[in-house]
C-alpha positions in Angstrom: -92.6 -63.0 -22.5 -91.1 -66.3 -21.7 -89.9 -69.1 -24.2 -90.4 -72.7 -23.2 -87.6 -74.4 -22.4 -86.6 -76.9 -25.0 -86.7 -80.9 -23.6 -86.1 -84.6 -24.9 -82.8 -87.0 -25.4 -81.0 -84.9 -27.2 -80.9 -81.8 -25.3 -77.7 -81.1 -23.3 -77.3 -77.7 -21.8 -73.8 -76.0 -20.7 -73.6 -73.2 -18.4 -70.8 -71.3 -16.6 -70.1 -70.8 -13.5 -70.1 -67.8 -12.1 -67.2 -66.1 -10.5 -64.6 -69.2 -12.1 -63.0 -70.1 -15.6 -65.6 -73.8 -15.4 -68.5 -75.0 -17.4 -71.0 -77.3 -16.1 -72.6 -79.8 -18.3 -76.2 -80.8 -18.0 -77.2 -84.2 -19.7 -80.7 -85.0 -20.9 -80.8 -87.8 -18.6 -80.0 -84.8 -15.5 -76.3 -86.3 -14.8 -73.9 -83.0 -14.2 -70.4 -82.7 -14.4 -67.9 -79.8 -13.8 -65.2 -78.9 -17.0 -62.7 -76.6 -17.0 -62.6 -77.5 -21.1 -65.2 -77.8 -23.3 -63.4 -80.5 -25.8 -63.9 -83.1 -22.6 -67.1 -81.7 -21.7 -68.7 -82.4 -25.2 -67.0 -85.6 -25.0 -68.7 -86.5 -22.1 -72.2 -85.6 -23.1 -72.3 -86.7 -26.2 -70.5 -90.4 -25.1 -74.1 -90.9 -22.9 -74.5 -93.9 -20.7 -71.0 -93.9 -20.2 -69.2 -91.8 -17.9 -72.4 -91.1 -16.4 
């Protein structure tokens, strides 16, 4: 069984990177950005339009 996947502005989705010690962020508005910590990587997302 598969779940929908969740959508709208407020989504934001983090996943690792295989193979390395990074996280990649995924904004609602589909800008990416490699972290290798998550304090600047929620900064990031949650600071949207800037830095984008």
């Amino acid at each position: 069984m598969t779940r929908p996947m969740l959508t709208g502005d407020r989504v934001y989705r983090i996943h690792w990177v295989l193979g390395t010690d990074r996280l990649r962020a995924v904004c609602h508005c589909g800008a990416e950005r490699e972290f290798d910590d998550p304090v600047p990587l929620w900064e990031w997302l949650l600071a949207h339009p800037e830095g984008h």
